[in-house]
Every structure is written in structure tokens, then in C-alpha cells.
C-alpha positions in Angstrom: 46.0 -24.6 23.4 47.9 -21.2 23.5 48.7 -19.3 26.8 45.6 -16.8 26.4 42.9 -19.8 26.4 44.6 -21.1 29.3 44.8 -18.2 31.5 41.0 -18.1 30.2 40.4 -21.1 31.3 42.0 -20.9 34.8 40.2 -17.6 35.5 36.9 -18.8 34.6 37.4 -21.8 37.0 38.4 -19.6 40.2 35.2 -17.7 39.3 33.3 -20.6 39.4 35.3 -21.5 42.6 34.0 -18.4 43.8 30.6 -18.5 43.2 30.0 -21.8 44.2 31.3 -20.8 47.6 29.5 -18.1 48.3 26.1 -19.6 47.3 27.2 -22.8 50.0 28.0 -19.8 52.4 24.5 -18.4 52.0 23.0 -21.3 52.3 24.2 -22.6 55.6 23.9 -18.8 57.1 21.6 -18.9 60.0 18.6 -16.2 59.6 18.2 -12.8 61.2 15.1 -11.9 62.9 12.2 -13.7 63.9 11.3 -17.0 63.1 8.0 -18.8 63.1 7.1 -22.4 62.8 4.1 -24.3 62.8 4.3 -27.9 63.6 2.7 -31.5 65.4 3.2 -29.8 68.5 1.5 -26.0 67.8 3.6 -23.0 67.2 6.9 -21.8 68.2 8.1 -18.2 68.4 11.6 -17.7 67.9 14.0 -14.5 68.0 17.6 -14.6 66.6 
């Protein structure tokens, strides 16, 4: 493998890296705003 595909390769992974992070970071951010649920026990009304 020559040094170019390499440093390709290593750059594509770190993107990757990246990516995957931030979409885990999204996902466990907690909502702005208001949220609403309705459940068993009726509905709840709750600001953040």
C-alpha cells in the first residue's frame, strides 16, 4: 500500500470517528422546550 492510500485511509477513519460521535452526542442531548406525554396515568406537561 503506498503512503497516499494510507494517509487516505487514516483520514477517512477519523471522519468516520467524527461522525459517529457527533450523531451519539445528538442523540443523548436532552430537548429544549416543552415536552408533552400522554401515558397510563393521563398527561404530563413539562418545560425544559
Amino acid at each position: 500500500m503506498s503512503r497516499n492510500g494510507l494517509f487516505f485511509l487514516v483520514g477517512a477513519l477519523v471522519v468516520v470517528a467524527a461522525v459517529l460521535g457527533y450523531m451519539v452526542y445528538e442523540d443523548r442531548k436532552q430537548p429544549d422546550g416543552l415536552e408533552i406525554n400522554v401515558g397510563s396515568g393521563g398527561i404530563t406537561v413539562e418545560e425544559n
